[in-house]
Structures are given as C-alpha cells and as structure tokens.
N, CA, C and O atoms as a CHARMM CRD file, in Angstrom:
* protein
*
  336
    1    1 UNK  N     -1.48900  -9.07900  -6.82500 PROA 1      0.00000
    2    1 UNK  CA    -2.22300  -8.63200  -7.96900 PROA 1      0.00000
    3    1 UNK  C     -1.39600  -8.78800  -9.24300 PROA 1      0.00000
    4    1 UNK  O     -1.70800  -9.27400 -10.33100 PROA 1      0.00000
    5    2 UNK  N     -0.38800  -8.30700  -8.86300 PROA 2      0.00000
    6    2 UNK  CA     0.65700  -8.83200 -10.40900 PROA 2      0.00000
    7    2 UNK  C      0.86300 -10.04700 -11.05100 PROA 2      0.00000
    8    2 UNK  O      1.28500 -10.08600 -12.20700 PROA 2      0.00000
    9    3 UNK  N      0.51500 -11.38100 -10.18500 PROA 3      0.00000
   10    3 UNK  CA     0.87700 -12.21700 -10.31700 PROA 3      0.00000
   11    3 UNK  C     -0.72300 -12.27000 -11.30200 PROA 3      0.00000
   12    3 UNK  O     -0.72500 -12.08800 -12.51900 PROA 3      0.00000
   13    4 UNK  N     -1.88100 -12.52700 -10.56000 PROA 4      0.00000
   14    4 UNK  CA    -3.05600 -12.39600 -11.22300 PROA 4      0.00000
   15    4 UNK  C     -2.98800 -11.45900 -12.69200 PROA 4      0.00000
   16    4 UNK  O     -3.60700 -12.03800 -13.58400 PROA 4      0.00000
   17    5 UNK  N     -2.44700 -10.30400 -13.08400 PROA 5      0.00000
   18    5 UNK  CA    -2.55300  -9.64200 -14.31000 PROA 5      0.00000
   19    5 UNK  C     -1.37400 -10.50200 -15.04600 PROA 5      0.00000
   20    5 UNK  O     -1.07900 -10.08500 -16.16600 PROA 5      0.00000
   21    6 UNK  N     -0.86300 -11.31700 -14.70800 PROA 6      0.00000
   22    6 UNK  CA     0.01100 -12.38600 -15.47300 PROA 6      0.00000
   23    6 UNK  C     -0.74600 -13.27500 -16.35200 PROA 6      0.00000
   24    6 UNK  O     -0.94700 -13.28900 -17.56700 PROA 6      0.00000
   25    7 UNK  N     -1.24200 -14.29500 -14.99600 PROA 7      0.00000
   26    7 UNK  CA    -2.02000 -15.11200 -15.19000 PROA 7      0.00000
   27    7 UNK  C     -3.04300 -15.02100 -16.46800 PROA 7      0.00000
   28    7 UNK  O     -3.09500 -15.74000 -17.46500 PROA 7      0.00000
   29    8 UNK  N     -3.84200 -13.88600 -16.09400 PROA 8      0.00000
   30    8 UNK  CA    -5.01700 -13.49100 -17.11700 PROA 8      0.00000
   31    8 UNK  C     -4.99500 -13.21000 -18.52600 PROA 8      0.00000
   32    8 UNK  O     -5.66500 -13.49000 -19.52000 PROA 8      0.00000
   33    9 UNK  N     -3.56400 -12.28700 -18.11700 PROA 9      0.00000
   34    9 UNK  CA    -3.15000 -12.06000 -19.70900 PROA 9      0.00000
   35    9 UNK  C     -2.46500 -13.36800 -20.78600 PROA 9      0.00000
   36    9 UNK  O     -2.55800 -13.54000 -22.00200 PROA 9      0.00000
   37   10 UNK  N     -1.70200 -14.21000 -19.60400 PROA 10     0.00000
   38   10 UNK  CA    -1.20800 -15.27400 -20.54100 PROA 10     0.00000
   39   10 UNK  C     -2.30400 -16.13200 -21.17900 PROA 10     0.00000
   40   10 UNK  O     -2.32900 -16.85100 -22.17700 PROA 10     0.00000
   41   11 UNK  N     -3.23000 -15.78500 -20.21200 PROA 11     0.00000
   42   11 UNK  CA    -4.42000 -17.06600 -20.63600 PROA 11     0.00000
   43   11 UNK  C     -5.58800 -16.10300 -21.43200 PROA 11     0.00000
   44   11 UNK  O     -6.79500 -16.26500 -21.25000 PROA 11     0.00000
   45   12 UNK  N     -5.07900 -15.19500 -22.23600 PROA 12     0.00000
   46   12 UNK  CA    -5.43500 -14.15700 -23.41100 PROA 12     0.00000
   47   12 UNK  C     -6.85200 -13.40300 -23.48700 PROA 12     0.00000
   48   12 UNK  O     -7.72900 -13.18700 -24.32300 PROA 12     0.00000
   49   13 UNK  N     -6.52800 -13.07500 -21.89800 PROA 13     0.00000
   50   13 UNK  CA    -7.48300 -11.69300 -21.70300 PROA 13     0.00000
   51   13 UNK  C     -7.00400 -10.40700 -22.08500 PROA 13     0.00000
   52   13 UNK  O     -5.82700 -10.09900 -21.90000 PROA 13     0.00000
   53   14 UNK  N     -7.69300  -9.76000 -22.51800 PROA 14     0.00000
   54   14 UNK  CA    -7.48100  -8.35700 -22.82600 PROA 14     0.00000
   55   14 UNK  C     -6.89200  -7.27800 -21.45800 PROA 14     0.00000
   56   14 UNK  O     -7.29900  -7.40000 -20.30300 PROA 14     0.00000
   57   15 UNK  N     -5.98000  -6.35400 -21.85900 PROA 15     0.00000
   58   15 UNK  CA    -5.73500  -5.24400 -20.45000 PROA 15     0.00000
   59   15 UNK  C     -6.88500  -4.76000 -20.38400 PROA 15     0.00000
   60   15 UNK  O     -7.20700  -4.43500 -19.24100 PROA 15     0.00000
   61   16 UNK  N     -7.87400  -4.52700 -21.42200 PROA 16     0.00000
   62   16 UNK  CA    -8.79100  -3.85700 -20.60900 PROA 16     0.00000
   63   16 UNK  C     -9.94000  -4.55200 -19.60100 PROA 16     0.00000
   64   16 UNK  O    -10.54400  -4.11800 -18.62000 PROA 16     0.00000
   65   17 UNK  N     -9.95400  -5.71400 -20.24000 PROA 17     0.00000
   66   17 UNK  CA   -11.14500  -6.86700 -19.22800 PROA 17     0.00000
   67   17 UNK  C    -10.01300  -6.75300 -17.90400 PROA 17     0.00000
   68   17 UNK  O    -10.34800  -5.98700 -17.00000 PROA 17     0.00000
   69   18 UNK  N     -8.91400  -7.36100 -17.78400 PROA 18     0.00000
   70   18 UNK  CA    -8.29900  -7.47000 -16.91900 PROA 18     0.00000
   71   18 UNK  C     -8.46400  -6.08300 -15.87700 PROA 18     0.00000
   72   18 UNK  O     -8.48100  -6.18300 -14.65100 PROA 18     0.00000
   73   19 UNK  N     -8.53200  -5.32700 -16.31100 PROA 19     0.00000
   74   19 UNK  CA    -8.60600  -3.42000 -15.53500 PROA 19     0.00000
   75   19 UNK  C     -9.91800  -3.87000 -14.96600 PROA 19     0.00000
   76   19 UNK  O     -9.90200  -3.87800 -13.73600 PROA 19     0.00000
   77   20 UNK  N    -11.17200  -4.28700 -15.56900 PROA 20     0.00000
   78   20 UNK  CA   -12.19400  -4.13400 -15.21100 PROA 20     0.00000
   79   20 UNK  C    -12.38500  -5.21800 -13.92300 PROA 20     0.00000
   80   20 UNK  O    -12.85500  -4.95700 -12.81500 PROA 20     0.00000
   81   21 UNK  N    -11.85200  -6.56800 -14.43500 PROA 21     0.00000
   82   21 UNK  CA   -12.64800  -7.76400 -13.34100 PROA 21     0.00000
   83   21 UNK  C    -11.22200  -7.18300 -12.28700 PROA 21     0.00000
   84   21 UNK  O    -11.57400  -7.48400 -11.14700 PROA 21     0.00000
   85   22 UNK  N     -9.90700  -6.54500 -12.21000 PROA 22     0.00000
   86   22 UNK  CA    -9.34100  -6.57300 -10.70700 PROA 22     0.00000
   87   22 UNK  C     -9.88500  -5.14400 -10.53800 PROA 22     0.00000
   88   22 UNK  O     -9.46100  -4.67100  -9.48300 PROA 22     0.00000
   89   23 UNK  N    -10.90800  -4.04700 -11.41000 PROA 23     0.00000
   90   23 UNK  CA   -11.09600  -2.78200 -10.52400 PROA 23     0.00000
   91   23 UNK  C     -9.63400  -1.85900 -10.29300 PROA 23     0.00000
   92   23 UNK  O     -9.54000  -1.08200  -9.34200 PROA 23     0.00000
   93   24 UNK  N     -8.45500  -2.06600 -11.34500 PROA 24     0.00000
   94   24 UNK  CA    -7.97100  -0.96000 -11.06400 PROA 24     0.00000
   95   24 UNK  C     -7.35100  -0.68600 -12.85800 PROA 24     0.00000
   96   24 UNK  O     -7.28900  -1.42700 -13.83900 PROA 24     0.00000
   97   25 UNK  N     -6.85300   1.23900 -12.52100 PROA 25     0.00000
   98   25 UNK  CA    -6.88000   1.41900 -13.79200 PROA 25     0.00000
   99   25 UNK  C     -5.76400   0.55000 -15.45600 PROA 25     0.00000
  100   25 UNK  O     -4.63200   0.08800 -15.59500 PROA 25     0.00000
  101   26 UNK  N     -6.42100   0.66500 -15.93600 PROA 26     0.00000
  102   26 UNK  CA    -5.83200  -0.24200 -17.38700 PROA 26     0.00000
  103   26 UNK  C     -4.26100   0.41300 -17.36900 PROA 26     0.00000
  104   26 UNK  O     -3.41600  -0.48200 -17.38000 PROA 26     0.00000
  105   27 UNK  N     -3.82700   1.46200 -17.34900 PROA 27     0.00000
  106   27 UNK  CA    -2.28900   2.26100 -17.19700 PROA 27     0.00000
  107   27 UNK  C     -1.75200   0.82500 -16.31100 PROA 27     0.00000
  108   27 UNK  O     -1.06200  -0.05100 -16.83100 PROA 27     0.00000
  109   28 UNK  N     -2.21500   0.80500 -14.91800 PROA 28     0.00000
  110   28 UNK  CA    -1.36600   0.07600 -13.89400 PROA 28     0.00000
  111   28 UNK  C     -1.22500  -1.38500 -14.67500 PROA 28     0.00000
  112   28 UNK  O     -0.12100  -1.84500 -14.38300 PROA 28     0.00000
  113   29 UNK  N     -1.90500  -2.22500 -15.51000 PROA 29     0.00000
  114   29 UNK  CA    -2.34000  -3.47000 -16.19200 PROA 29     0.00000
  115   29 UNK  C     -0.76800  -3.43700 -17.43900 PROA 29     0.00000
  116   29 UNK  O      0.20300  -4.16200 -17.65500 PROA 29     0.00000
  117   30 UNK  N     -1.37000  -2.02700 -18.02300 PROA 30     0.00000
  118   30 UNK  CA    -0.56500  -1.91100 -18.99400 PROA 30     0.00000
  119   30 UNK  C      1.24400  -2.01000 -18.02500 PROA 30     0.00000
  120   30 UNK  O      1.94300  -3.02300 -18.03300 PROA 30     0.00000
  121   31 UNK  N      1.39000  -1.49200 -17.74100 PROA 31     0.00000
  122   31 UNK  CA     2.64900  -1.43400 -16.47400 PROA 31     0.00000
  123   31 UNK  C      3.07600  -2.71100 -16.25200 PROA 31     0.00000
  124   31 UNK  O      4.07500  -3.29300 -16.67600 PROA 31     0.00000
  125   32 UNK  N      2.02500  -3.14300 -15.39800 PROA 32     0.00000
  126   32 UNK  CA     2.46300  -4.72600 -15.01200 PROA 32     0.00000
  127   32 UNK  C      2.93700  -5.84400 -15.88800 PROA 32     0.00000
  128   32 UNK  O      3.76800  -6.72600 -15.67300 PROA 32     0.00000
  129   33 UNK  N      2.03400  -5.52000 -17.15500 PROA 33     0.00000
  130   33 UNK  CA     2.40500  -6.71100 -18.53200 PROA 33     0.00000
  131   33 UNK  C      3.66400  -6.13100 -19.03200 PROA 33     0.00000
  132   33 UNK  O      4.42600  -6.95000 -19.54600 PROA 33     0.00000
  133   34 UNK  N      4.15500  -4.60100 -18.98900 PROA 34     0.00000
  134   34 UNK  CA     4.90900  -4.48100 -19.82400 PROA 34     0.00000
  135   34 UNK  C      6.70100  -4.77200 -19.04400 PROA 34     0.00000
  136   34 UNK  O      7.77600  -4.84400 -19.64100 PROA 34     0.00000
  137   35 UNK  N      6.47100  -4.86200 -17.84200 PROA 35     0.00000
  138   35 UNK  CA     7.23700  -5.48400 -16.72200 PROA 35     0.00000
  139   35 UNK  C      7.66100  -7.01600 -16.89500 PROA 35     0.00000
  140   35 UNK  O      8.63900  -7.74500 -16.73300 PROA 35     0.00000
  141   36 UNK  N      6.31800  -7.06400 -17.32700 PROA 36     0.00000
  142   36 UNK  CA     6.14800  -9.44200 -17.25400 PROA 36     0.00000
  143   36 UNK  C      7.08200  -9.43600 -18.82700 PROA 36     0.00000
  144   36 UNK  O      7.97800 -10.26500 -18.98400 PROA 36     0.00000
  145   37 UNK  N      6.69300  -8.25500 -20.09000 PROA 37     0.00000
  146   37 UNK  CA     7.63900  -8.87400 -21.05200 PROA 37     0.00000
  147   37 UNK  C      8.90300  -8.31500 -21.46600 PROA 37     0.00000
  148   37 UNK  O      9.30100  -8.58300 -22.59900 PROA 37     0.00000
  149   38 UNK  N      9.73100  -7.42600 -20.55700 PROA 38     0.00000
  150   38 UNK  CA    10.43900  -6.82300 -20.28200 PROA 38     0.00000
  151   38 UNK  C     11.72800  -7.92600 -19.29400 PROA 38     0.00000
  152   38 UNK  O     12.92400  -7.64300 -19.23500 PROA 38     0.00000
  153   39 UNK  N     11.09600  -9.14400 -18.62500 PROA 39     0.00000
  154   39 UNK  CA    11.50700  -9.74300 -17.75700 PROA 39     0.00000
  155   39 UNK  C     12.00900  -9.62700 -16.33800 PROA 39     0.00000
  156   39 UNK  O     12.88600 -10.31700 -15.81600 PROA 39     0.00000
  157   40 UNK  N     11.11200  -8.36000 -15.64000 PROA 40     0.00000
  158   40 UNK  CA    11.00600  -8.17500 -14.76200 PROA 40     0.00000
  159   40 UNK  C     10.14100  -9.21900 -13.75100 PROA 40     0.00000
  160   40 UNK  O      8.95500  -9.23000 -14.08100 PROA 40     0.00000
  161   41 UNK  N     10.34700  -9.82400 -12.96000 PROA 41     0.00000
  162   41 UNK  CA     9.74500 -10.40700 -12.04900 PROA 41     0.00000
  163   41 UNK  C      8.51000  -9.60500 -11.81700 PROA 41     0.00000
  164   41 UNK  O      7.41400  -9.67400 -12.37400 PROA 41     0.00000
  165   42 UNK  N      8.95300  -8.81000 -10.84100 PROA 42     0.00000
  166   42 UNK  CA     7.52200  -7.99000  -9.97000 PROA 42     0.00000
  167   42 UNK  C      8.45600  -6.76100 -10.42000 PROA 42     0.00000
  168   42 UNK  O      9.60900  -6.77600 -10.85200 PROA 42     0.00000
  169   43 UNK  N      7.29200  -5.34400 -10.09900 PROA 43     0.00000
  170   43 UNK  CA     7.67400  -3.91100 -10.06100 PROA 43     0.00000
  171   43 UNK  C      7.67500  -3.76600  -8.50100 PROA 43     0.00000
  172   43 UNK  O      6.98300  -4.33100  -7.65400 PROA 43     0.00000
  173   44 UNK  N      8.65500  -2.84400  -8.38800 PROA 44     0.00000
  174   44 UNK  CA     9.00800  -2.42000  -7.29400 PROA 44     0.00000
  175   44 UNK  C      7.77400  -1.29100  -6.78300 PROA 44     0.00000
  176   44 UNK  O      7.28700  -0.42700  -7.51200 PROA 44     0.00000
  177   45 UNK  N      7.42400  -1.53500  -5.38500 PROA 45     0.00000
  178   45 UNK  CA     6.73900  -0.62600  -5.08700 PROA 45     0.00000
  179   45 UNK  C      7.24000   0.39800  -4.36700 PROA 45     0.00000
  180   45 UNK  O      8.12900   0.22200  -3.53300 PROA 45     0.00000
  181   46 UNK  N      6.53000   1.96400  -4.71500 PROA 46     0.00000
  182   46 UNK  CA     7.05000   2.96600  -3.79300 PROA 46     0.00000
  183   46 UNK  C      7.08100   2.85300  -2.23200 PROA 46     0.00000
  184   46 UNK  O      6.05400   2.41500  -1.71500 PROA 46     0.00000
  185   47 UNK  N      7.94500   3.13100  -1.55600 PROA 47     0.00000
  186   47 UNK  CA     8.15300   3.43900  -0.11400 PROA 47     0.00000
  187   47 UNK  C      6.87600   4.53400   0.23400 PROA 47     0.00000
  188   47 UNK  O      7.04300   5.61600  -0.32800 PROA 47     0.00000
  189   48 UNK  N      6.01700   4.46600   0.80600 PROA 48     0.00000
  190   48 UNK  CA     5.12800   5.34900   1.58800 PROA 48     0.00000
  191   48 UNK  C      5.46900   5.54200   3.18000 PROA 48     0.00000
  192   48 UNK  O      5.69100   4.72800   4.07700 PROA 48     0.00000
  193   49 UNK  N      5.42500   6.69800   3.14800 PROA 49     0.00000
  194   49 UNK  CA     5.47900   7.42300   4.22500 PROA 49     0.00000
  195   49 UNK  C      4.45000   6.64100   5.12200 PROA 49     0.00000
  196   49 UNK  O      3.36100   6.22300   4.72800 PROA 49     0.00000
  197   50 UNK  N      4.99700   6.50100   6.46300 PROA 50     0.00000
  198   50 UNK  CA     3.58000   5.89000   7.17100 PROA 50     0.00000
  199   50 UNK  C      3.41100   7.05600   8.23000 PROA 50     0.00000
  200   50 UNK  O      4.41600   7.73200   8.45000 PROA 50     0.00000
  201   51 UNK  N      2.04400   7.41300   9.02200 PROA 51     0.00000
  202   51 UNK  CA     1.45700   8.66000   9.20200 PROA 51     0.00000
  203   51 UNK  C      2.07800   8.97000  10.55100 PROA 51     0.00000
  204   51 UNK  O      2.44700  10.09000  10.90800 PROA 51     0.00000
  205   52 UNK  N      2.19700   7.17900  11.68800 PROA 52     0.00000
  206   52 UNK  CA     3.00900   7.61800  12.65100 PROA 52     0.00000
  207   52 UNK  C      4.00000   7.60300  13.20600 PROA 52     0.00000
  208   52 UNK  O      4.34500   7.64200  14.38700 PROA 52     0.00000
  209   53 UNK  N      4.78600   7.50500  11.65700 PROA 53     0.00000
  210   53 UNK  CA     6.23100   7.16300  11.52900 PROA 53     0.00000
  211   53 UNK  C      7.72100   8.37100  12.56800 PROA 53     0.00000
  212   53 UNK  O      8.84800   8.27200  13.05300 PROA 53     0.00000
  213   54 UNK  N      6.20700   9.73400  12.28000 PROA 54     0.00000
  214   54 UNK  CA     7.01700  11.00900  13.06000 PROA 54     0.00000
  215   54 UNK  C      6.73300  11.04500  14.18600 PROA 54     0.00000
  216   54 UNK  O      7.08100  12.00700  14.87000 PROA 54     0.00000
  217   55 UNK  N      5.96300   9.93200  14.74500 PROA 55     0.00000
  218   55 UNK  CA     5.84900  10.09600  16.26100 PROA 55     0.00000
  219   55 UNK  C      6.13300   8.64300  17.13600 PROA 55     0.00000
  220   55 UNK  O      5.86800   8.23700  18.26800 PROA 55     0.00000
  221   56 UNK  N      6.89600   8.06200  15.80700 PROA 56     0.00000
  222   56 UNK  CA     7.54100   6.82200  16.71600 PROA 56     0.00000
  223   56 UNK  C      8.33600   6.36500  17.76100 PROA 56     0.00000
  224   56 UNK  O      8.42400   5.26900  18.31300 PROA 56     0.00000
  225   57 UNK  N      9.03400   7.69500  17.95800 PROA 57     0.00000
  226   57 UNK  CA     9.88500   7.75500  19.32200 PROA 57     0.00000
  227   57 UNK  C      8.86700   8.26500  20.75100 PROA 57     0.00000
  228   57 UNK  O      9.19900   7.98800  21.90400 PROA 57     0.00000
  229   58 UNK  N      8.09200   8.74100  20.53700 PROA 58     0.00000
  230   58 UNK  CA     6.87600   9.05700  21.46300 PROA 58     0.00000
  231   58 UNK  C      5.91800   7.80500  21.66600 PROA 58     0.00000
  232   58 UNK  O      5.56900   7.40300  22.77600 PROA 58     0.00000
  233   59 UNK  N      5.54500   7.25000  20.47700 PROA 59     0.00000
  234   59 UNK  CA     5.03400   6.25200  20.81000 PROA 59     0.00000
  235   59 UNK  C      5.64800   4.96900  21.86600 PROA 59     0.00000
  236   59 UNK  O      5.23300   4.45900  22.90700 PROA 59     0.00000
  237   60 UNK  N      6.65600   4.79800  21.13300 PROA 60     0.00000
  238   60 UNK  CA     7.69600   3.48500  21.93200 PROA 60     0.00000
  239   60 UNK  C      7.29100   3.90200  23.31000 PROA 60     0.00000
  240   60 UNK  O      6.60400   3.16700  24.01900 PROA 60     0.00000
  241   61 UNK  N      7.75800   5.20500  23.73300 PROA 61     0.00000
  242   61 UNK  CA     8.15900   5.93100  25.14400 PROA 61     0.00000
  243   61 UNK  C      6.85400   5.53900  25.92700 PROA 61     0.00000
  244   61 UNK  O      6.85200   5.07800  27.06900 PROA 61     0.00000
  245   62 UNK  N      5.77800   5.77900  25.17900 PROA 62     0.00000
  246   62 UNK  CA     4.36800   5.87100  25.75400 PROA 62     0.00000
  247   62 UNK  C      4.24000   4.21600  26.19500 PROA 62     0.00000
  248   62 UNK  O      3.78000   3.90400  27.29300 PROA 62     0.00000
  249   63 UNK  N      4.78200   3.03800  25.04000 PROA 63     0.00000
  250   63 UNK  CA     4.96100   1.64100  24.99900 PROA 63     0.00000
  251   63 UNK  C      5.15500   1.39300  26.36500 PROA 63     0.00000
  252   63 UNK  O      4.44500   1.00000  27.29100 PROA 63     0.00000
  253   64 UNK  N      6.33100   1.73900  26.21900 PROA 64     0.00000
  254   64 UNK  CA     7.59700   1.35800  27.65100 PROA 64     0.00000
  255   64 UNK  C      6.97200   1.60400  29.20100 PROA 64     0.00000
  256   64 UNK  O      7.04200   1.00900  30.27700 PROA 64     0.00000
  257   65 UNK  N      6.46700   2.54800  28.80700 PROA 65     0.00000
  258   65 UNK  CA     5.43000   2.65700  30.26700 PROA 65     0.00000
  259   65 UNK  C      4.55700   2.06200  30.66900 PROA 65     0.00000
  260   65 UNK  O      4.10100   2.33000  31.78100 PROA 65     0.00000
  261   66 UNK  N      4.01300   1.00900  29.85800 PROA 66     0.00000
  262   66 UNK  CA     3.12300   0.36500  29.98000 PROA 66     0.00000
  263   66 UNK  C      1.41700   0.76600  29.41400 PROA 66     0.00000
  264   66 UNK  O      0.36700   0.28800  29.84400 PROA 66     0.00000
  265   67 UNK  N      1.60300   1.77300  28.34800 PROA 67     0.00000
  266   67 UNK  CA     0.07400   2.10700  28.01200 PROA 67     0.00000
  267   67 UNK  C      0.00300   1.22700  27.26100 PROA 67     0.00000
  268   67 UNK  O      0.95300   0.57400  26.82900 PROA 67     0.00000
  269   68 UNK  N     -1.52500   1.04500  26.91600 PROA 68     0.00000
  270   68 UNK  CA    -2.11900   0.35400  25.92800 PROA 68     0.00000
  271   68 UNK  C     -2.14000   1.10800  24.28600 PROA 68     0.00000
  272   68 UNK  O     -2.40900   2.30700  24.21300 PROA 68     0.00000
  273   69 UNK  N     -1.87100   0.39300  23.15000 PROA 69     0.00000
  274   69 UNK  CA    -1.48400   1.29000  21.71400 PROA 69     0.00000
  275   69 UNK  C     -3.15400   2.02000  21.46200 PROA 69     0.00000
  276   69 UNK  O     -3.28900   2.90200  20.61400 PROA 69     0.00000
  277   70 UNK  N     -4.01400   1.66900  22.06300 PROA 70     0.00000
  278   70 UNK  CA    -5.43800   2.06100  21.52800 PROA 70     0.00000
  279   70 UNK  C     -5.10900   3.23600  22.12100 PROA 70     0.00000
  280   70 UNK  O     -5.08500   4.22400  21.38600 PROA 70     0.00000
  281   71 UNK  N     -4.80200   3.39900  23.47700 PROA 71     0.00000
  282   71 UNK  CA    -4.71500   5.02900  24.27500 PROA 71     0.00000
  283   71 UNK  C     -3.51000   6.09700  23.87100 PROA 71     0.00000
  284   71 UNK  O     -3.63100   7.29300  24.13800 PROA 71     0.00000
  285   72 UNK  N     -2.24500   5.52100  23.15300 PROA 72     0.00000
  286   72 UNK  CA    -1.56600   5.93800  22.66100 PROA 72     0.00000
  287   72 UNK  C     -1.68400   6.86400  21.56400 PROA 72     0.00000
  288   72 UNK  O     -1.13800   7.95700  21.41600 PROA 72     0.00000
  289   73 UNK  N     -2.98100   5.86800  20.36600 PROA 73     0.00000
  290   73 UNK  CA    -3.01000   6.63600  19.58200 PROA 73     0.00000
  291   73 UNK  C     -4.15000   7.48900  19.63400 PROA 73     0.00000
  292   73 UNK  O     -4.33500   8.40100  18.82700 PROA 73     0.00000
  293   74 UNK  N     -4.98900   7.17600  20.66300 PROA 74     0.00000
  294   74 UNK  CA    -6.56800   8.13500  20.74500 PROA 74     0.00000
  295   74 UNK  C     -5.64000   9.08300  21.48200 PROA 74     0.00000
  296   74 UNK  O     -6.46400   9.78500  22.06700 PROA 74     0.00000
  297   75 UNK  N     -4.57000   9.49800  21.78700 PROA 75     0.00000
  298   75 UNK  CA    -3.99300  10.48500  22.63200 PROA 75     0.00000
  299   75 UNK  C     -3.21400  11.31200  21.23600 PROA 75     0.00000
  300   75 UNK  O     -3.28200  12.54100  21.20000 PROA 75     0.00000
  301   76 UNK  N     -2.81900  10.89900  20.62700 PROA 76     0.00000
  302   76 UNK  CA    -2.22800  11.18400  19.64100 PROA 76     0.00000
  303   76 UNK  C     -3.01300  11.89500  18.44900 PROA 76     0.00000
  304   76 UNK  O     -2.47400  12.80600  17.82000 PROA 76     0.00000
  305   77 UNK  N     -4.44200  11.40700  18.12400 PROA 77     0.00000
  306   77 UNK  CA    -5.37500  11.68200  17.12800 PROA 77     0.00000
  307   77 UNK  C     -5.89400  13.16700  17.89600 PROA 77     0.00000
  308   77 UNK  O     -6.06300  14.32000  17.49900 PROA 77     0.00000
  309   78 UNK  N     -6.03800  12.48000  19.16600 PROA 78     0.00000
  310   78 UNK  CA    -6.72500  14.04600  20.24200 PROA 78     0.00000
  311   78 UNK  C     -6.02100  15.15000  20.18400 PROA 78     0.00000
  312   78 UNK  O     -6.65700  16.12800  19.79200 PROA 78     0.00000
  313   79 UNK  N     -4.81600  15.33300  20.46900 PROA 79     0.00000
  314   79 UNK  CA    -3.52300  16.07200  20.23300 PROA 79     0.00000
  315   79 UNK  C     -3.26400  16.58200  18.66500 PROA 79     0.00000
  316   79 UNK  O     -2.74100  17.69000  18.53700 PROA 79     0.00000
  317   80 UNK  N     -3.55300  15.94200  17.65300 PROA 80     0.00000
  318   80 UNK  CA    -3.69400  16.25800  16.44600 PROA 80     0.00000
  319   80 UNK  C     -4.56900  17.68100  15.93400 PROA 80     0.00000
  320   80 UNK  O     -4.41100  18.72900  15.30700 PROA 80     0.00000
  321   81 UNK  N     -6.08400  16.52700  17.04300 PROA 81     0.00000
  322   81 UNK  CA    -7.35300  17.36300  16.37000 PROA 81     0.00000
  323   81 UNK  C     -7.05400  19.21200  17.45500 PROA 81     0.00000
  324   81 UNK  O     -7.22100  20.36500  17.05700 PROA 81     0.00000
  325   82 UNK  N     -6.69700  18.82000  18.50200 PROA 82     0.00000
  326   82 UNK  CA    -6.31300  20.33800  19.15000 PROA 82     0.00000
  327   82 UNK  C     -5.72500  21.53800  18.50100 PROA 82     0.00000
  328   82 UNK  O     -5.97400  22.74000  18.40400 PROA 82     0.00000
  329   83 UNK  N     -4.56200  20.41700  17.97500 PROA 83     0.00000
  330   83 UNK  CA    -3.23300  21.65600  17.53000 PROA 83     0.00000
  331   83 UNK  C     -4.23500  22.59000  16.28800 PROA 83     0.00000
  332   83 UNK  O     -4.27800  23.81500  16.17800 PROA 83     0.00000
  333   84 UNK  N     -5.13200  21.34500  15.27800 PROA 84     0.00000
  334   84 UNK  CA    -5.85100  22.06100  14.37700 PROA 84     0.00000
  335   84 UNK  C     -5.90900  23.30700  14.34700 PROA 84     0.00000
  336   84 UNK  O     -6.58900  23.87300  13.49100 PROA 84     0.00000
C-alpha cells in the first residue's frame, strides 16, 4: 500500500482522493507521504501480538503427536469458550 500512496501522490493526487480510492484513513496517507519526503523508504510496522502465540508450545506438542492443526485449534477455541 505504501508503495501505491507514492505512486498516486507523485502522479499529483490529492491525500485526500488517495484516503478515499485505497479506503483507509487520510492521517495514515498523510504518514506515508510524509515518510516518502522525509526519505524514508517504507515505515516500519508495529509487531502484533499473534493470538496463538501463548499457546505455541502446546500446539507444537499437540503437532508432534501427530494431530491435525484444524483439531488442535477447534480444541483450543473449545477450551477457550469453557474457561469463559
């Protein structure tokens, strides 16, 4: 997407058309251009937490045994919805 809010803007679209035809907000547009004339390549994106990152040692374990990842995680979602 950054590369595209490059593109658009060099070829002298507005941040706000640009917000509208990629659908996200004009702040993130404004960001990205002010990155491109700043001489930043790309912006770094945040690290996100991934959801079954805390149950990756359970998972593997479940791996190693030979389950299938669909039963792993319908065991996992089930176990979730219990503890509720």
């Amino acid at each position: 997407m950054q590369t595209t809010v490059k593109t658009l803007y060099k070829q002298g679209y507005s941040k706000s058309h640009i917000a509208r035809v990629l659908s996200v907000d004009r702040k993130t547009v404004r960001k990205i251009i002010s990155s491109f004339n700043d001489g930043d390549e790309e912006l770094k994106k945040k690290p996100h937490p991934l959801f079954f990152e805390e149950y990756r040692e359970y998972i593997e374990i479940q791996l190693g045994k030979g389950l299938y990842l669909g039963l792993v995680s319908y065991c996992l979602f089930y176990s979730h919805l219990v503890k509720s």
